[in-house]
One Martini backbone bead per residue (centre of mass of N, CA, C, O) as a GRO file, in nm:
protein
  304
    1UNK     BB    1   0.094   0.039   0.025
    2UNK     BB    2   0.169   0.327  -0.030
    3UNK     BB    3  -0.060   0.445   0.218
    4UNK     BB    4  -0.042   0.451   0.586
    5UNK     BB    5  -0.276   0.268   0.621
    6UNK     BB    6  -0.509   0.091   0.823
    7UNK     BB    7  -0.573  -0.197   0.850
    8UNK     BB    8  -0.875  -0.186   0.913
    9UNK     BB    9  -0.906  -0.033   0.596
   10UNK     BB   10  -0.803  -0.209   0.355
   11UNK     BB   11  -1.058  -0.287   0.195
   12UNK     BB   12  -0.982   0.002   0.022
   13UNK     BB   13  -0.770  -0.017  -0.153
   14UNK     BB   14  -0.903  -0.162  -0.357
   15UNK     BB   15  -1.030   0.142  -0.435
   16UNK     BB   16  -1.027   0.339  -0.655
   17UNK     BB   17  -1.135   0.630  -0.748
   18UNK     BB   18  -1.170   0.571  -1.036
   19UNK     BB   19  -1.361   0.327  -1.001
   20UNK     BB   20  -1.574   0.474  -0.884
   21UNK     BB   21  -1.654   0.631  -1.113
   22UNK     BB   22  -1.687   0.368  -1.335
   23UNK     BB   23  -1.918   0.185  -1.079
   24UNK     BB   24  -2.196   0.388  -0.985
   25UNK     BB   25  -2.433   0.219  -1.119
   26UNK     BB   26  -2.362  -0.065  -0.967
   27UNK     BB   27  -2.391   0.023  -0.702
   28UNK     BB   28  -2.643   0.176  -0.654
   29UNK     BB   29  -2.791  -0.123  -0.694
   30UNK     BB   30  -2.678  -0.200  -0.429
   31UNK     BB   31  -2.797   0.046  -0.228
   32UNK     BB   32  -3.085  -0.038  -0.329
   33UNK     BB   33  -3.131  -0.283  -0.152
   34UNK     BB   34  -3.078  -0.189   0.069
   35UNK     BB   35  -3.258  -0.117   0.382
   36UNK     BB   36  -3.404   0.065   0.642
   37UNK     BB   37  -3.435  -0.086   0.900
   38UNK     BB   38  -3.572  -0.184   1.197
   39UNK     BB   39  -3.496  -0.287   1.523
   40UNK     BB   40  -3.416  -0.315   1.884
   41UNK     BB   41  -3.363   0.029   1.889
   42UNK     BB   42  -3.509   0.120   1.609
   43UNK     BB   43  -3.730   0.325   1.424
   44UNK     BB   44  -3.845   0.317   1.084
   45UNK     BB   45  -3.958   0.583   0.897
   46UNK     BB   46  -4.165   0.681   0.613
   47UNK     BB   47  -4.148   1.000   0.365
   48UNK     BB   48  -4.348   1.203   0.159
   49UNK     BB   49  -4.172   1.490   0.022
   50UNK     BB   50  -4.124   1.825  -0.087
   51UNK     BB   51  -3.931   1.924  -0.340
   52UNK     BB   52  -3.772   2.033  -0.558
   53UNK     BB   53  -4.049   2.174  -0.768
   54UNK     BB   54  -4.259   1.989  -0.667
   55UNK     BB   55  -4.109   1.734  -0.589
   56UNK     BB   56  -4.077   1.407  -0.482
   57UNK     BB   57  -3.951   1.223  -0.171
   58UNK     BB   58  -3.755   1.060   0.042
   59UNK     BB   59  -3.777   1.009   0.400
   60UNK     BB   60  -3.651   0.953   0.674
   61UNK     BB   61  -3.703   0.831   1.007
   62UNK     BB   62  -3.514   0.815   1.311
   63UNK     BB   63  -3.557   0.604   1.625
   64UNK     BB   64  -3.598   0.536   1.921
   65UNK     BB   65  -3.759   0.312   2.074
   66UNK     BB   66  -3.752   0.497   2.339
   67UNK     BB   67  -3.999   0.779   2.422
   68UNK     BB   68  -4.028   1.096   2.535
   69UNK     BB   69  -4.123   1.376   2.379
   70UNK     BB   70  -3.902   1.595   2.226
   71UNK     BB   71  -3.699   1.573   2.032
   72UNK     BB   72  -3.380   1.586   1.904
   73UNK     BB   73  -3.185   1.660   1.597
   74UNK     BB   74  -3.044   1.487   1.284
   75UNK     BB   75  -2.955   1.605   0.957
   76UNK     BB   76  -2.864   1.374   0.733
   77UNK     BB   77  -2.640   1.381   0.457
   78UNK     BB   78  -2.521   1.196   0.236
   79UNK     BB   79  -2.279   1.063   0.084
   80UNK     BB   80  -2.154   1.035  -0.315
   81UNK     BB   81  -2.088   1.260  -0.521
   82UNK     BB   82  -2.441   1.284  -0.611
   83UNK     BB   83  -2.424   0.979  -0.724
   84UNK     BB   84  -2.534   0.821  -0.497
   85UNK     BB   85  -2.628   0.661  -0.269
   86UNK     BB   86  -2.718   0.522   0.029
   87UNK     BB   87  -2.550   0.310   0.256
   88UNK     BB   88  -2.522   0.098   0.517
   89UNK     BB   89  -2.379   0.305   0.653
   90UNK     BB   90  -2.524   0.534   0.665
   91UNK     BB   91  -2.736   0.394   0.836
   92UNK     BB   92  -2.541   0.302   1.085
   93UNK     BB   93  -2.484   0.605   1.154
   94UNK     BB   94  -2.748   0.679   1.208
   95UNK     BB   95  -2.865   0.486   1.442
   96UNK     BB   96  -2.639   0.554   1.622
   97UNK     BB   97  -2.759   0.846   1.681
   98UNK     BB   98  -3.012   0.766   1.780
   99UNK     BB   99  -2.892   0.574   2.038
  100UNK     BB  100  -2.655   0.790   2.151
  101UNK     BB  101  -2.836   1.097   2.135
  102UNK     BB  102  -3.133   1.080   2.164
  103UNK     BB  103  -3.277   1.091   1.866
  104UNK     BB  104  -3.361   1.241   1.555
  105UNK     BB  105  -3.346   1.083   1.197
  106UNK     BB  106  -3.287   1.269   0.909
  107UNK     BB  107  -3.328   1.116   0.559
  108UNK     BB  108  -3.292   1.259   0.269
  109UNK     BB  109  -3.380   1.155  -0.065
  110UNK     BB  110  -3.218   1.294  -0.329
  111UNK     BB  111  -3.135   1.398  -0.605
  112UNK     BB  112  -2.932   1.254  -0.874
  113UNK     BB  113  -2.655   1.211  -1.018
  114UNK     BB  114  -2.662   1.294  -1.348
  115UNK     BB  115  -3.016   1.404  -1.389
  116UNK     BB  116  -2.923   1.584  -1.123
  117UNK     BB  117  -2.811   1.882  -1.084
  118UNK     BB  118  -2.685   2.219  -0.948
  119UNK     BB  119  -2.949   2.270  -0.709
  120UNK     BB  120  -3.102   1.953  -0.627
  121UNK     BB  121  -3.007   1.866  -0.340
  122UNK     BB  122  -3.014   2.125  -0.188
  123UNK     BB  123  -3.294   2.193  -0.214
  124UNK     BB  124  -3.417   1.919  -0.087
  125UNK     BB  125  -3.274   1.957   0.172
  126UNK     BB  126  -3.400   2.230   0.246
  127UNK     BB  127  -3.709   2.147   0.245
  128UNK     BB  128  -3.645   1.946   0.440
  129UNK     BB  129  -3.567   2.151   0.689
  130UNK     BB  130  -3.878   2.273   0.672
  131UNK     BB  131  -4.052   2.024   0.712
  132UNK     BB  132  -3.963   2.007   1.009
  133UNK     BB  133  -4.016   2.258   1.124
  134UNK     BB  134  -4.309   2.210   1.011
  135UNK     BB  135  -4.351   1.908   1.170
  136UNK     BB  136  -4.270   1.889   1.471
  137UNK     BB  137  -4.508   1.801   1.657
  138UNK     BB  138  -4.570   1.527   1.484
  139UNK     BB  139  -4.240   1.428   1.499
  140UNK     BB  140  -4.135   1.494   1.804
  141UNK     BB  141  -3.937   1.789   1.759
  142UNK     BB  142  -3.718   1.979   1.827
  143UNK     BB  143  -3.704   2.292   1.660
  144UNK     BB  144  -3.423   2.409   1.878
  145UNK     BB  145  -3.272   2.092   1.804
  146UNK     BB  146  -3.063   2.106   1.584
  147UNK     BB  147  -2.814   1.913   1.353
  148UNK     BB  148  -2.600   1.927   1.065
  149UNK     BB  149  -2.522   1.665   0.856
  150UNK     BB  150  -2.210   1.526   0.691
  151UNK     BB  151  -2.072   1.370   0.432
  152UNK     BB  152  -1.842   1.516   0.196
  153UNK     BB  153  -2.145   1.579  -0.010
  154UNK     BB  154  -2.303   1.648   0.236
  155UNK     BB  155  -2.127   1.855   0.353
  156UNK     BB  156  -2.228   2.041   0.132
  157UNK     BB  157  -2.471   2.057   0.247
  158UNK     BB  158  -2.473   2.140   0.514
  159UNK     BB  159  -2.316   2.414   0.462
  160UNK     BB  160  -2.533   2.515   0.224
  161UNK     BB  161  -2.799   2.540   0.412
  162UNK     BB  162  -2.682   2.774   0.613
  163UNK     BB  163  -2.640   2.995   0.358
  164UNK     BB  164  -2.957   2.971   0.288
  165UNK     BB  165  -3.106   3.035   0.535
  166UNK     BB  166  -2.954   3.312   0.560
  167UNK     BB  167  -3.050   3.433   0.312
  168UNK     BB  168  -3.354   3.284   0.379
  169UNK     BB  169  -3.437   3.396   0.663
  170UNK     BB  170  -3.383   3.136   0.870
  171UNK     BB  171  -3.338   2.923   1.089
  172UNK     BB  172  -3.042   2.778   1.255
  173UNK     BB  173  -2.891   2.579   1.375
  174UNK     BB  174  -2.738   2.466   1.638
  175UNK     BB  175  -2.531   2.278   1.407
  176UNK     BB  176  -2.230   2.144   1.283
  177UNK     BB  177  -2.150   1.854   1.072
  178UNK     BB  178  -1.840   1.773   0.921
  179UNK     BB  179  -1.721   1.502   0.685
  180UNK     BB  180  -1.512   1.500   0.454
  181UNK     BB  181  -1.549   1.734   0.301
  182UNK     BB  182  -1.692   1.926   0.004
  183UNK     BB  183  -1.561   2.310  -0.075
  184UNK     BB  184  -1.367   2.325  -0.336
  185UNK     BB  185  -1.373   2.447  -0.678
  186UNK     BB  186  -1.059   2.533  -0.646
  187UNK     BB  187  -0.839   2.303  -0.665
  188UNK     BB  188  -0.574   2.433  -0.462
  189UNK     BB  189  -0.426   2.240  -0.275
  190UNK     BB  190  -0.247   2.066  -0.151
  191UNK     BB  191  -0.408   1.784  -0.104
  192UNK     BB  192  -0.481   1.812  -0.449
  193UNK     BB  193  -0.196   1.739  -0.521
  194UNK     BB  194  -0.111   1.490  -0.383
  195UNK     BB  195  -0.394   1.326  -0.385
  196UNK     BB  196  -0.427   1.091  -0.695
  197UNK     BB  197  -0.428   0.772  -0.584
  198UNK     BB  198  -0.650   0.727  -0.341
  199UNK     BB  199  -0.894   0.580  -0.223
  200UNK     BB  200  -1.222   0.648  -0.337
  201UNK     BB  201  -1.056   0.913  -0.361
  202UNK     BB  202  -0.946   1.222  -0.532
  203UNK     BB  203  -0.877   1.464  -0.766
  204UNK     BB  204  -0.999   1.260  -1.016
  205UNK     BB  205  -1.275   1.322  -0.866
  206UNK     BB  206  -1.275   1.627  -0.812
  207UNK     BB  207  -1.336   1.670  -1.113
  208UNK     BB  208  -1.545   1.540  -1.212
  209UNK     BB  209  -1.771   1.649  -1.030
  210UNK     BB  210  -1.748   1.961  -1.068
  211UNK     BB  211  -1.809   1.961  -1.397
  212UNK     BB  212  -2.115   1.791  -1.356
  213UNK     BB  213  -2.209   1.983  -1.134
  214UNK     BB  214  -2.152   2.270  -1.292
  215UNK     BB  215  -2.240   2.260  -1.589
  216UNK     BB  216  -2.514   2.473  -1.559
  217UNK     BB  217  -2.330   2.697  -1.415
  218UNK     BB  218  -2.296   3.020  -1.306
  219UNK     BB  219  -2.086   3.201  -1.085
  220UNK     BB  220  -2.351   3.329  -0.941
  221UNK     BB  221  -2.537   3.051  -0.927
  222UNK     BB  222  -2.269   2.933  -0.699
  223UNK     BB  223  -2.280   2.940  -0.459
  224UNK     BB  224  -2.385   2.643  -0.296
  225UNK     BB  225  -2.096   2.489  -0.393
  226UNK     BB  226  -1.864   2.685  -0.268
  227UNK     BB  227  -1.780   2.740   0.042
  228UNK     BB  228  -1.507   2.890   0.083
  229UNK     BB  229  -1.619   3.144  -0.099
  230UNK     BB  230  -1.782   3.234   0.090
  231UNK     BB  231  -1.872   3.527   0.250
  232UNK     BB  232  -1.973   3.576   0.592
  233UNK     BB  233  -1.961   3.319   0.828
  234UNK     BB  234  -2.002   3.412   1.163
  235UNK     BB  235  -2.314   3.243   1.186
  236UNK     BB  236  -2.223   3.020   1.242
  237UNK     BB  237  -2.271   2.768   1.404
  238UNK     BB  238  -2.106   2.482   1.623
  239UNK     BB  239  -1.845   2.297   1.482
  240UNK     BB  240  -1.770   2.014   1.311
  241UNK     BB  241  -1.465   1.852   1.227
  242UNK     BB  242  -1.345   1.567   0.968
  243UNK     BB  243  -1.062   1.459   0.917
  244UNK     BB  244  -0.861   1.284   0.689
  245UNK     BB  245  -0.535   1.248   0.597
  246UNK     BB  246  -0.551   1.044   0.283
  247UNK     BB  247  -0.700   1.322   0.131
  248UNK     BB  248  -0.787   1.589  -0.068
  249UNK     BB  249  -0.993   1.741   0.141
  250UNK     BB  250  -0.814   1.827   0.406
  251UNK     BB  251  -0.726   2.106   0.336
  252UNK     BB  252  -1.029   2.233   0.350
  253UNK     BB  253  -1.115   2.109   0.597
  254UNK     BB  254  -0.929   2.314   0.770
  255UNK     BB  255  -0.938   2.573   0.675
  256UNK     BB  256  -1.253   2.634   0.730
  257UNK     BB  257  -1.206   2.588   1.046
  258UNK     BB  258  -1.008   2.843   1.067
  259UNK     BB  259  -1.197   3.021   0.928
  260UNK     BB  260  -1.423   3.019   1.195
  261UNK     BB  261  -1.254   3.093   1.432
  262UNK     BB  262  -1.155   3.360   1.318
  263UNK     BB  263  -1.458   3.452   1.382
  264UNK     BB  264  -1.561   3.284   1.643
  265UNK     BB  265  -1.623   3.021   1.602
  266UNK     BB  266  -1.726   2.683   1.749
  267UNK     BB  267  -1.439   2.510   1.669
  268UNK     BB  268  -1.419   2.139   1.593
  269UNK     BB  269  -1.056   1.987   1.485
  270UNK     BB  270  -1.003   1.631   1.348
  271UNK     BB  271  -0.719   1.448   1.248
  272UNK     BB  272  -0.768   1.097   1.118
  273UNK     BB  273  -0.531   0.882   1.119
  274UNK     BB  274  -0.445   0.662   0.883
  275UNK     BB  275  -0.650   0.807   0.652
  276UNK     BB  276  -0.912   0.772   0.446
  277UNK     BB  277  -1.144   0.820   0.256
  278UNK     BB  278  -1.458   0.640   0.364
  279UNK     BB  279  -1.393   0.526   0.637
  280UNK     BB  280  -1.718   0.485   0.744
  281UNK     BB  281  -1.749   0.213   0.623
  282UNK     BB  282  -1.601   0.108   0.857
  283UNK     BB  283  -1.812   0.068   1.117
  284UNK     BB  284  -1.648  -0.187   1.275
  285UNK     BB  285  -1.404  -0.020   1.347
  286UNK     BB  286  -1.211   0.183   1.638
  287UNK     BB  287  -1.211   0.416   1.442
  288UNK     BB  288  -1.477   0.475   1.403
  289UNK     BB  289  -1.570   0.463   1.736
  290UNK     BB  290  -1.397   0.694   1.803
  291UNK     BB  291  -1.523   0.913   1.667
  292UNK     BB  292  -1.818   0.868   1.736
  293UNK     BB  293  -1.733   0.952   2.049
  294UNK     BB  294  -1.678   1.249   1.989
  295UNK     BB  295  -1.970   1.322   1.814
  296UNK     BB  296  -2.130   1.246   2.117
  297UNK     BB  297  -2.017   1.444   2.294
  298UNK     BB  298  -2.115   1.703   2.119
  299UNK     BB  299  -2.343   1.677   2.075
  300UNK     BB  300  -2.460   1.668   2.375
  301UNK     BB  301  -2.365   1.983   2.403
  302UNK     BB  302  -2.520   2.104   2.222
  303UNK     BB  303  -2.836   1.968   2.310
  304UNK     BB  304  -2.785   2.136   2.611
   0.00000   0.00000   0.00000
């Protein structure tokens, strides 16, 4: 292995960033076959609501088994560079928040390149998260602890959601957290010039993504797509970011977590060592549960 990646980690190496760009048809068959069922801590509960242009989406509730009263929420975006479905890690990811931050976690089906480009997955995730915000009390949300998460392109959707709803003045969630975002469409970082050959991902998946997601899109109205570009985000509330050690996109999101410190956002910057992108996917690894636990010790602080 080129990149002292991680033992625990080894069966991703099997996966060059190209190799996903070019199975990613094949892939979505497989996790569209997975579906987020009920277990013995959680009950999933499925959901048509309205997204961008009046289409409709799927939408998960993920609850803990036994609760009562109007539970903390959060808002979970998945990765897979706007091309993926969900996958069962993702699913396992969200569980583990509804059972151990005792709250509902919400997973909107948003709608995929290549026939939906940008700006259709964020639209469809901010009708998400007013469609929550407008049915709290049926849906037993405090709807004034929220925290909005996301991996990747998730991440990407999380962090340009908080400046959607800022600029048509809506309420802001209570927190954001970001796993190795993906933040800037000028992909001029050293480790985007450093790591070309990377698993999961790389820089030459990273110039794919960025091409077809802004295929139709002029740079007035690409506000939501690059996120570092963004001026004025002193707004931001208190920010979790956990970036991969050998990803392209880590010093992306290192910078972008120092310049929310500069504006004095409360945030937690933590680089996952020996870790390529896409590590949550070993999500039975000590690698992700030690993750798991700095993240579930942050929501429980932003929560109280």
């Amino acid at each position: 292995m080129k990149y002292d990646i991680d033992s625990e980690l080894k069966s991703l190496s099997a996966y060059s960033g190209s190799m996903v760009g070019r199975l990613y048809p094949m892939l979505n068959a497989a996790y569209r076959m997975q579906k987020c069922r009920s277990d013995n801590s959680v009950n999933v509960k499925e959901y048509k609501i309205q997204g961008y242009g009046g289409k409709s989406i799927q939408t998960l509730v993920i609850e803990p088994k036994e609760y009562s009263g109007a539970l903390p929420c959060i808002m979970f975006f998945h990765g897979g560079g706007f091309l993926m479905s969900a996958s069962n890690a993702h699913y396992q990811i969200a569980k583990w928040y509804a059972k151990s931050a005792h709250c509902k976690v919400i997973m909107p089906d948003y709608r995929l390149m290549p026939k939906y480009r940008y700006p259709v997955a964020i639209e469809d995730c901010y009708n998400s998260y007013l469609w929550v915000k407008d049915n709290a009390k049926s849906l037993d949300i405090d709807k004034d602890r929220i925290i909005v998460t996301g991996d990747s392109a998730g991440g990407n959707i999380a962090a340009a959601l908080i400046i959607m709803l800022k600029d048509r003045d809506k309420d802001l969630p209570k927190g954001a957290m970001f796993i190795y975002p993906v933040l800037d469409k000028r992909m001029d970082t050293g480790s985007m010039r450093r790591f070309t050959d990377t698993p999961i991902w790389d820089s030459r998946c990273s110039k794919m993504f960025w091409d077809m997601y802004l295929e139709n899109a002029d740079k007035e109205g690409s506000r939501y797509a690059s996120i570092s570009e963004v001026d004025h985000l002193n707004y931001f509330p208190p920010t979790y970011i956990e970036v991969a050690e050998f990803d392209c996109l880590h010093d992306e999101g290192v910078e972008f977590g120092k310049r929310l410190m500069s504006l004095n956002v409360n945030v937690q910057l933590n680089e996952v060592e020996r870790t390529c992108h896409g590590y949550e996917s070993v999500f039975k690894s000590s690698i992700v549960k030690n993750c798991m636990d700095r993240r579930i010790d942050w929501i429980g602080r932003i929560f109280a």
